[in-house]
C-alpha positions as CSV (number, residue, x, y, z in Angstrom):
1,X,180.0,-26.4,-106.0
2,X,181.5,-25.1,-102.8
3,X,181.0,-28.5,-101.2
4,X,183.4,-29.9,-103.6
5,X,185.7,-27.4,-104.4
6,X,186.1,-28.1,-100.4
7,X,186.4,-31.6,-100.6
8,X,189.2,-31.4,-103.2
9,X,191.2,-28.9,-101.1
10,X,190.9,-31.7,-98.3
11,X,192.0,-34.7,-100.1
12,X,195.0,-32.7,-101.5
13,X,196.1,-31.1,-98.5
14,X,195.6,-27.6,-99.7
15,X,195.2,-25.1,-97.8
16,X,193.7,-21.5,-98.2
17,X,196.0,-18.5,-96.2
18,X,194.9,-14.9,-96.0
19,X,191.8,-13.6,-96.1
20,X,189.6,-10.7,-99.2
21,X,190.1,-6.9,-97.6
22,X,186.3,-7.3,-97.0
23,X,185.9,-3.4,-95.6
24,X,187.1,-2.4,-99.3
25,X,184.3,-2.0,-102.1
26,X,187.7,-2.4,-104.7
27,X,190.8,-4.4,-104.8
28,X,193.4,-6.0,-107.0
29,X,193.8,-9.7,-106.3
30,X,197.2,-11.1,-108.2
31,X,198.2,-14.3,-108.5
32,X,201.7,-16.0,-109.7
33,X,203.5,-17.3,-111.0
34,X,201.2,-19.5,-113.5
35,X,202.4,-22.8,-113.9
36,X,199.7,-24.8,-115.3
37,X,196.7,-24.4,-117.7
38,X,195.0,-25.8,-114.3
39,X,195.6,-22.4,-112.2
40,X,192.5,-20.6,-113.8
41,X,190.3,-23.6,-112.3
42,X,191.9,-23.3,-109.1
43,X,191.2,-19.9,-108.7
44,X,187.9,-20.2,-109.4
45,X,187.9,-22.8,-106.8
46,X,189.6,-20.9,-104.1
47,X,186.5,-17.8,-105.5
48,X,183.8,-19.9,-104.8
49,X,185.0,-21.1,-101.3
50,X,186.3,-17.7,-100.3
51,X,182.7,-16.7,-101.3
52,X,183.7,-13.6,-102.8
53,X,182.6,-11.5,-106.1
54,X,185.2,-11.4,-108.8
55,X,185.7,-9.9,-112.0
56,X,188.1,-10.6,-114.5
């Protein structure tokens, strides 16, 4: 899914800035403000090509 969570990013001109705190074994990641029912799909998105573990 990676592959076309990347593609997607591409073809909108998204862009991802920042980067996990990848020496820390636990961290808080919050997101706003929510302005779609489509922001929970884009965070998984942004997940899967960040390749990081999340629970929530």
């Amino acid at each position: 899914m990676r592959f076309v969570y990347l593609f997607f990013f591409k073809i909108l001109g998204w862009k991802i800035e920042g980067d996990v705190p990848r020496h820390l074994t636990k961290y808080i990641i919050a997101v706003a403000p929510h302005t779609s029912n489509w922001d929970f799909l884009v965070g998984l998105a942004v997940r899967s090509i960040m390749r990081f573990k999340s629970n929530f």
